[in-house]
C-alpha positions in Angstrom: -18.1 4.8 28.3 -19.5 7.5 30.6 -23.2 8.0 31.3 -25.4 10.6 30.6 -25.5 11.0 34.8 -21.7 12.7 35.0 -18.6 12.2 33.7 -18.0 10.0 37.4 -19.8 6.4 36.2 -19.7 4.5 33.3 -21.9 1.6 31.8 -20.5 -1.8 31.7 -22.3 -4.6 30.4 -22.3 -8.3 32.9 -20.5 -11.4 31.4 -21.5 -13.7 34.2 -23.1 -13.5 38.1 -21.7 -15.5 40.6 -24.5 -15.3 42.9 -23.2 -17.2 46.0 -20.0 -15.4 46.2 -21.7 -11.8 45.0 -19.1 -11.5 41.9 -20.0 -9.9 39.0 -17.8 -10.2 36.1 -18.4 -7.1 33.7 -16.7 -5.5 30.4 -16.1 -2.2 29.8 -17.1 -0.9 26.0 -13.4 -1.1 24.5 -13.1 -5.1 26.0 -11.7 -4.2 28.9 -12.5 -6.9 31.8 -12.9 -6.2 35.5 -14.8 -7.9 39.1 -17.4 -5.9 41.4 -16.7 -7.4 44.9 -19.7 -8.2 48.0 -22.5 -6.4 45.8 -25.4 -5.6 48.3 -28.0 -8.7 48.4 -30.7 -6.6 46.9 -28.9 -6.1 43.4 -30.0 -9.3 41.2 -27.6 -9.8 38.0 -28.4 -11.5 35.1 -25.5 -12.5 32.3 -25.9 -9.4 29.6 -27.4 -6.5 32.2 -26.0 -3.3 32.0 -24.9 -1.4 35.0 -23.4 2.0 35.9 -20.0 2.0 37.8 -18.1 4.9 39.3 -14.4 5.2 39.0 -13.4 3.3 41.6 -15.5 0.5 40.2 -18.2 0.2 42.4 -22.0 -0.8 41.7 -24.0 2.2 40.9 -27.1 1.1 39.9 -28.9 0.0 36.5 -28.5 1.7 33.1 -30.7 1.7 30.3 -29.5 -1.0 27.2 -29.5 2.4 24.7 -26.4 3.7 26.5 -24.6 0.3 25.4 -23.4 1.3 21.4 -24.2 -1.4 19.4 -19.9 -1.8 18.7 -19.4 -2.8 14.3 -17.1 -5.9 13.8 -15.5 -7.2 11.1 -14.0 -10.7 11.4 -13.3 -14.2 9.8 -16.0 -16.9 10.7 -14.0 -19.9 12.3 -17.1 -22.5 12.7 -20.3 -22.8 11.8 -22.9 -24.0 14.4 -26.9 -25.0 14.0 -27.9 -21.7 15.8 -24.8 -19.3 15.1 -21.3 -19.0 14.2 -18.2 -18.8 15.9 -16.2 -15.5 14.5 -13.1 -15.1 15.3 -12.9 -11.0 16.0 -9.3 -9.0 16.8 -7.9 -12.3 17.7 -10.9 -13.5 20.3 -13.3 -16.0 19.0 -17.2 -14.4 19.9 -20.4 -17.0 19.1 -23.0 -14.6 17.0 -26.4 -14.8 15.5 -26.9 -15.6 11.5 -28.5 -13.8 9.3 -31.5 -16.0 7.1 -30.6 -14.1 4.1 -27.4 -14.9 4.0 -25.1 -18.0 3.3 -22.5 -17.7 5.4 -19.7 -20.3 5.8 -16.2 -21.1 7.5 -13.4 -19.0 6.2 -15.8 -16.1 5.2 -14.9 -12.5 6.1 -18.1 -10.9 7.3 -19.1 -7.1 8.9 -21.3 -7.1 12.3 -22.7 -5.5 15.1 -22.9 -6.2 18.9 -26.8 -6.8 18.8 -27.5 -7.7 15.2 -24.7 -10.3 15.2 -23.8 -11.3 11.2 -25.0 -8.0 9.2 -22.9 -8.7 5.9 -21.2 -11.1 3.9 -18.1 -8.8 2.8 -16.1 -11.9 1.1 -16.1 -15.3 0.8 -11.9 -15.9 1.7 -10.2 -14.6 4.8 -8.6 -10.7 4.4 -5.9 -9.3 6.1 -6.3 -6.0 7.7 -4.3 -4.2 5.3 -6.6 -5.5 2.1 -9.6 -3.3 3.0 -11.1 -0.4 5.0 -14.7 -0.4 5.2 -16.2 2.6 4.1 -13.1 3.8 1.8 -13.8 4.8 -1.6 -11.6 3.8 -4.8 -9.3 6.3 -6.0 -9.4 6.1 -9.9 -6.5 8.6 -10.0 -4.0 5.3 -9.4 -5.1 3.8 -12.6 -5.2 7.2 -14.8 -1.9 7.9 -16.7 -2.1 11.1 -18.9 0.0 10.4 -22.4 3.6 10.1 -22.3 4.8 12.4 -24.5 8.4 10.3 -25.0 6.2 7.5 -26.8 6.2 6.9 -30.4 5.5 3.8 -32.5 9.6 4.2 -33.5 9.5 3.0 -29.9 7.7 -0.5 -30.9 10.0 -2.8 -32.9 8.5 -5.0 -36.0 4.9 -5.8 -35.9 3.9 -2.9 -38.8 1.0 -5.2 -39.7 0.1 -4.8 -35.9 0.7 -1.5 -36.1 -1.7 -0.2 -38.7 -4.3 -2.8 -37.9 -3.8 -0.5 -34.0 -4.0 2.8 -36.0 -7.4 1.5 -37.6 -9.5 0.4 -35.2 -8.2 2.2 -32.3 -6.0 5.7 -32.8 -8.7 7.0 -36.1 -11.8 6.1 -34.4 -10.2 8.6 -31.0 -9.4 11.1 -33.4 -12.2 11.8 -35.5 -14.6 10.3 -33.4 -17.0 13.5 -34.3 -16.6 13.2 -38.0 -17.2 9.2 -38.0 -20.5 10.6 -35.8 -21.8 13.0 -38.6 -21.0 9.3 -41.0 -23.0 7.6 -38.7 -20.9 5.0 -38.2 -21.5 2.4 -35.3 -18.5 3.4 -32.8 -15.7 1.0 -32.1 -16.2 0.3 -28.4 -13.7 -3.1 -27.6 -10.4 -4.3 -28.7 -9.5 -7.2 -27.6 -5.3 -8.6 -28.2 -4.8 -11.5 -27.9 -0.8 -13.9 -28.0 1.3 -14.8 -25.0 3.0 -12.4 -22.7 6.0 -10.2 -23.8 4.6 -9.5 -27.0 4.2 -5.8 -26.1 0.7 -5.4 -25.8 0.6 -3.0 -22.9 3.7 -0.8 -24.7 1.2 -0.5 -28.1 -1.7 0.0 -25.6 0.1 3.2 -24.4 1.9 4.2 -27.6 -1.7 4.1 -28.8 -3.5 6.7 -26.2 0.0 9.0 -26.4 -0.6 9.5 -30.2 -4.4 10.1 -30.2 -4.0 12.1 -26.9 -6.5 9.9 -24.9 -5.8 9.1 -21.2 -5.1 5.7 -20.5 -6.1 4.2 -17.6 -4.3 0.8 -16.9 -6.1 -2.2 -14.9 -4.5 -5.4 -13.6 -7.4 -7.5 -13.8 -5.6 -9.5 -10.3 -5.7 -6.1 -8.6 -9.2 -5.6 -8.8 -10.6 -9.2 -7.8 -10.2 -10.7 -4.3 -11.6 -7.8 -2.8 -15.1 -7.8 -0.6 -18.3 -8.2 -2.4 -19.7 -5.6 -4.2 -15.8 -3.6 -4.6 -14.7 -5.2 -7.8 -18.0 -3.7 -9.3 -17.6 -0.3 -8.4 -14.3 -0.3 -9.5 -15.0 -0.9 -12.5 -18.0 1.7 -12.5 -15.7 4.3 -11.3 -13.4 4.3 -14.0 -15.7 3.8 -16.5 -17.4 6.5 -15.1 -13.9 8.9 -15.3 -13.4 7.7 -18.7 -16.5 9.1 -19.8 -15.7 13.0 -18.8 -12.9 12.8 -20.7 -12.2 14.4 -24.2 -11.0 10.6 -25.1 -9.5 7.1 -23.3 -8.4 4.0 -23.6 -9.3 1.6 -20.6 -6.6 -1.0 -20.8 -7.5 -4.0 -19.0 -4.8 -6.6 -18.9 -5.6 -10.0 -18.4 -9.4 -9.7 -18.9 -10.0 -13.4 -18.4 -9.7 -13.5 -15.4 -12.1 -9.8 -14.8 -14.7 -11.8 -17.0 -14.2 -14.9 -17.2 -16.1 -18.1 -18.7 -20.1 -17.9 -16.7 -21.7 -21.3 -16.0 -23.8 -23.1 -13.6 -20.4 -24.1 -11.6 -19.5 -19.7 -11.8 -19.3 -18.1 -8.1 -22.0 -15.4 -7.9 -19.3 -12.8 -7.8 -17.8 -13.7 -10.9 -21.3 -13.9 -12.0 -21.9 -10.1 -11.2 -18.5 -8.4 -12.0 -19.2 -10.3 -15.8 -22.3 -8.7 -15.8 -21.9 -5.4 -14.5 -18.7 -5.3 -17.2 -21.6 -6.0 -20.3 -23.3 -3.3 -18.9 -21.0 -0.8 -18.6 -19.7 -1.6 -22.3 -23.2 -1.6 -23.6 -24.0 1.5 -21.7 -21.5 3.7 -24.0 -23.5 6.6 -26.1 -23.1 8.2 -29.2 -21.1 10.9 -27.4 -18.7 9.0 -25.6 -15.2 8.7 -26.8 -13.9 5.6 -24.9 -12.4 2.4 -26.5 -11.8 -0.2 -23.9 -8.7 -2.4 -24.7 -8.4 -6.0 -23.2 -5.5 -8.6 -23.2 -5.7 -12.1 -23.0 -3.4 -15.3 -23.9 -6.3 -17.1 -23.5 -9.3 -15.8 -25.0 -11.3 -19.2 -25.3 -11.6 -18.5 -21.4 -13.7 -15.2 -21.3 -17.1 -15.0 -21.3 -18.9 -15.9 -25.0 -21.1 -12.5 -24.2 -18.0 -10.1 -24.7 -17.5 -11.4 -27.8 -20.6 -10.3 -29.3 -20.9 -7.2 -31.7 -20.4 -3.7 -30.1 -18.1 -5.5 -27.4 -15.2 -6.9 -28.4 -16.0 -8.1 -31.6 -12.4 -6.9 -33.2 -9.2 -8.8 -32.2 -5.6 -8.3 -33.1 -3.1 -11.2 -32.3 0.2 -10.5 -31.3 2.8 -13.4 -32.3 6.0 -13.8 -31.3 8.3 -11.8 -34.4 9.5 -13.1 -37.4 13.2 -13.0 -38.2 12.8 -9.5 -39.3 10.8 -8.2 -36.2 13.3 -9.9 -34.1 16.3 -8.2 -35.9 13.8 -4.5 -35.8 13.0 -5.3 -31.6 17.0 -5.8 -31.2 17.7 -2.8 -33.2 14.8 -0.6 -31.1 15.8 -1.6 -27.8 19.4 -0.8 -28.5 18.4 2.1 -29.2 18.8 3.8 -25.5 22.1 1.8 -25.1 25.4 3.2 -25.4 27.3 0.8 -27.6 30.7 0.6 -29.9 31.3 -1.2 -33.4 28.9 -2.5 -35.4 26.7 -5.4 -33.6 25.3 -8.5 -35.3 21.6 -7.9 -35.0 21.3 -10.3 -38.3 22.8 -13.4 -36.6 21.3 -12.7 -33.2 18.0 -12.6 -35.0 18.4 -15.7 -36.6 19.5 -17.9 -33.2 16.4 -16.5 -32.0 13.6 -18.5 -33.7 10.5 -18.3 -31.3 11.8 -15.9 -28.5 9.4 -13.2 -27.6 10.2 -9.2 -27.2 10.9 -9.1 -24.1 13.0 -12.1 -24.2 14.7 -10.2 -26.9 15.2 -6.9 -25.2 16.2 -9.3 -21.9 19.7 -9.8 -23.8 20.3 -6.4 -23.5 20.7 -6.6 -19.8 22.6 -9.3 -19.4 25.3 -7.7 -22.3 25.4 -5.1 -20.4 26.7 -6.8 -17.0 29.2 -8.5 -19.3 30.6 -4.8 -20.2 30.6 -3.7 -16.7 32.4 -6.8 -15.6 35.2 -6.3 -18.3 35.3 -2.7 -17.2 33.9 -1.1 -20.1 30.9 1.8 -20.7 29.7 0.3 -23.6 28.1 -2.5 -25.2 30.7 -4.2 -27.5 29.6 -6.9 -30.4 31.4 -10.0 -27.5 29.5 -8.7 -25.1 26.3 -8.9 -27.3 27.1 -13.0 -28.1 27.6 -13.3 -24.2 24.5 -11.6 -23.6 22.4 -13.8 -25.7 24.3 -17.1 -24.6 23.4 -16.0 -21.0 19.9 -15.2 -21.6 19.2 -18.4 -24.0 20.8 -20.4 -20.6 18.2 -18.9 -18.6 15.3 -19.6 -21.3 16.4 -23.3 -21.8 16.1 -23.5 -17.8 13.3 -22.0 -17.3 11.3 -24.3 -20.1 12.6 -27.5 -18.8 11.5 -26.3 -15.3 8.1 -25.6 -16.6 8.4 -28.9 -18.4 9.2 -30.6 -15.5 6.0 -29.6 -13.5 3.5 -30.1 -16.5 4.5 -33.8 -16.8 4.3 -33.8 -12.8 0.8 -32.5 -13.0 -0.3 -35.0 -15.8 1.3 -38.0 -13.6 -0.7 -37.0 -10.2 -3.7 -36.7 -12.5 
C-alpha cells in the first residue's frame, strides 16, 4: 500500500525485530513477506509497528496505524484457546481475539477483521468458497416460474378425489379471491400434502398455479438451509415478499420438514429462527394478499406443532400410492407423449403393480423404450411394454432389499 507521502513508500506492518542482528521482518498489506537489512541503531522496532518503506525496500521512517486498513476475513476456526482462537484464513492459520457476545467453536465459519479479530458468527459448519459471497443478495427470480401453459390436469393420471379436493382449497380460493373477500370468508393461506415421494405432488402443485394463473415459485427446502446465519431467513422473506406483488401465487415448498422442523429444548437456535420467522411470514398475510403457500412432507409428524394451527396449514391432502384404476389412468397418461404400436395391456400391467408409486409407474416407460431401440424399432410395442415392467420391477426388488439390508444394519449397531 502506498502512503499519503508519494506514490515512492509504502507502509508495512513488523512481524518480528531481531535486535542484535538489525533484521526486521515486515508484511506488506496483500501478505506479502520481506527483511530490512543493518537498520540504523537509532530506529527501535517493536513486533506490530508500522513503518514506511521505499521501493527498493529500505527503512523510511514511522507511519501512523490509520494508514494500515483494517483487512475483513472470513475463515474456518481450527482451535479454540482460553484467550483466542486459531482461524485457519486462505490456507494460513492466524491466532485472533473473541468476541464475549458470541459462542464461537471449532469448525465454525466466522467473518473478521485485522484489529477487531472475530466480528461474526456466519455459520456453525465449515463452507467452501463457492457456497457464499458475503454481501450478495438472493435472487428470487431462480425460484419464480410463470405458468406453463402445456399443463392441464389431463396431464395428472388417477387421483380425481385429489384433484377436486386441489381445485377446492387451492385453484377457487386464487380465482375468486375478491368475491370470497366481499363473503367475508377467512382466506385459505396453507396447504399442506402429505404421502411418500413420487406421488406427484410437485406436478399437481404446478398444474394447480397454471390453471388459476398464479406464479409458482418452487423451494427445495435443502437448498435454502446450510447457508450462513441469518440467509435462510431472508430467503424466505424475499419470496414471500415477491409473492405478495403479485396478482396471485403459489409458494411451493417441498420438503417443509426439514425448513420447519419439530422446535424443542435440544432445537439449534437457527432452526429455532427460520421456524419462527416462517409463522411470521404466514401469519403476516392480509386481507388483500392472494398467496396460498403449498408444503410437502412424507413425514408430517416431524414439522413444527405451530404450523399446524388454524390459518397455517390447517388443511391437508394425502397423496397415496394409486389404486388399480389410478395405476391403469398414470400408465395410460404417461403414454401419452410416447409413440407406440398395437394395443398395450395397461389392465394387466396395472394389476402386477400393486403398491408401486407414479413415478415408478411412468419409470417403465423408459426402460420399454430402450427395449425398442435395442430391437431396432421407433416404437413402443406391447413385448416391449412386459420387458419394460420386468426390468423396472428388477430394479424395485433391488433397491428394497438394499434398503432392507441397511435398516436391519442400523437396528443391529443400535
Amino acid at each position: 500500500m502506498t502512503s499519503q507521502n508519494g506514490p515512492q513508500r509504502h507502509v508495512a506492518q513488523v512481524k518480528h525485530f531481531d535486535e542484535d542482528e538489525r533484521l526486521a521482518y515486515l508484511e506488506l498489506f496483500g501478505g506479502q513477506l520481506f527483511i530490512l537489512e543493518d537498520l540504523p541503531r537509532a530506529v527501535d522496532l517493536e513486533e506490530g509497528d508500522f513503518v514506511f518503506v521505499n521501493n527498493g525496500y529500505q527503512f523510511a521512517g514511522f507511519a501512523p496505524r490509520e494508514l494500515w486498513p483494517d483487512a475483513p476475513w472470513v475463515g474456518i476456526v481450527r482451535a479454540m484457546l482460553a484467550d483466542g482462537a486459531i482461524v485457519s484464513i486462505n490456507g494460513s492459520l492466524k491466532m485472533v481475539s473473541l468476541p464475549a457476545e458470541l459462542e464461537i467453536a471449532v469448525g465454525n465459519t466466522v467473518a473478521g477483521s485485522s484489529e477487531l479479530g472475530i466480528t461474526r458468527l456466519l455459520t456453525d459448519e465449515p463452507l467452501k468458497e463457492y457456497e457464499f459471497s458475503l454481501g450478495d443478495s438472493f435472487d428470487v427470480s431462480k425460484l419464480r416460474e410463470e405458468p406453463d401453459s402445456t399443463l392441464t390436469y389431463e396431464d395428472f393420471g388417477g387421483y380425481e378425489e385429489v384433484k377436486n379436493r386441489t381445485r377446492d382449497l387451492i385453484e377457487l380460493p386464487l380465482q375468486y379471491h375478491n368475491q370470497l373477500q366481499r363473503i367475508g370468508a377467512r382466506a385459505i393461506k396453507g396447504v399442506l400434502f402429505t404421502g411418500s415421494s413420487g406421488t406427484g405432488k410437485t406436478l399437481l402443485g404446478r398444474i394447480i398455479a397454471q390453471q388459476a394463473g398464479a406464479v409458482f415459485y418452487k423451494i427445495s427446502g435443502p437448498e435454502i438451509i446450510s447457508k450462513y446465519v441469518g440467509q435462510s431467513e431472508e430467503i424466505i422473506r424475499s419470496i414471500f415478499e415477491d409473492a405478495r406483488t403479485k396478482d396471485r401465487a403459489i409458494i411451493f415448498f417441498d420438503e417443509i420438514d426439514s425448513v420447519a422442523p419439530q422446535r424443542s429444548d435440544e432445537s439449534h437456535e437457527a432452526s429455532r429462527r427460520l421456524v419462527g420467522q416462517f409463522l411470521t411470514l404466514m401469519d403476516g398475510f392480509d386481507k388483500t394478499t392472494n398467496v396460498i403457500v403449498i408444503a410437502t412432507t412424507n413425514r408430517p409428524q416431524d414439522i413444527d406443532v405451530a404450523l399446524r394451527r388454524p390459518g397455517r396449514f390447517d388443511w391437508e391432502i394425502h397423496f397415496s400410492n394409486p389404486d388399480r384404476d389410478d395405476r391403469e389412468a398414470v400408465l395410460m397418461t404417461s403414454a401419452r407423449t410416447l409413440n407406440t404400436v398395437g394395443d398395450l395391456p395397461h389392465d394387466i400391467i396395472a394389476g402386477r403393480t400393486n403398491g408401486w408409486s407414479p413415478a415408478e409407474l411412468t419409470a417403465i416407460w423408459s426402460d420399454a423404450a430402450l427395449f425398442a431401440v435395442k430391437d431396432g424399432r421407433d416404437a413402443i410395442t406391447a413385448e416391449d411394454y412386459f420387458a419394460g415392467f420386468e426390468q423396472a420391477a428388477k430394479r424395485r426388488s433391488t433397491i428394497a432389499s438394499t434398503q432392507q439390508s441397511t435398516s436391519t444394519k442400523t437396528e443391529a449397531d443400535k
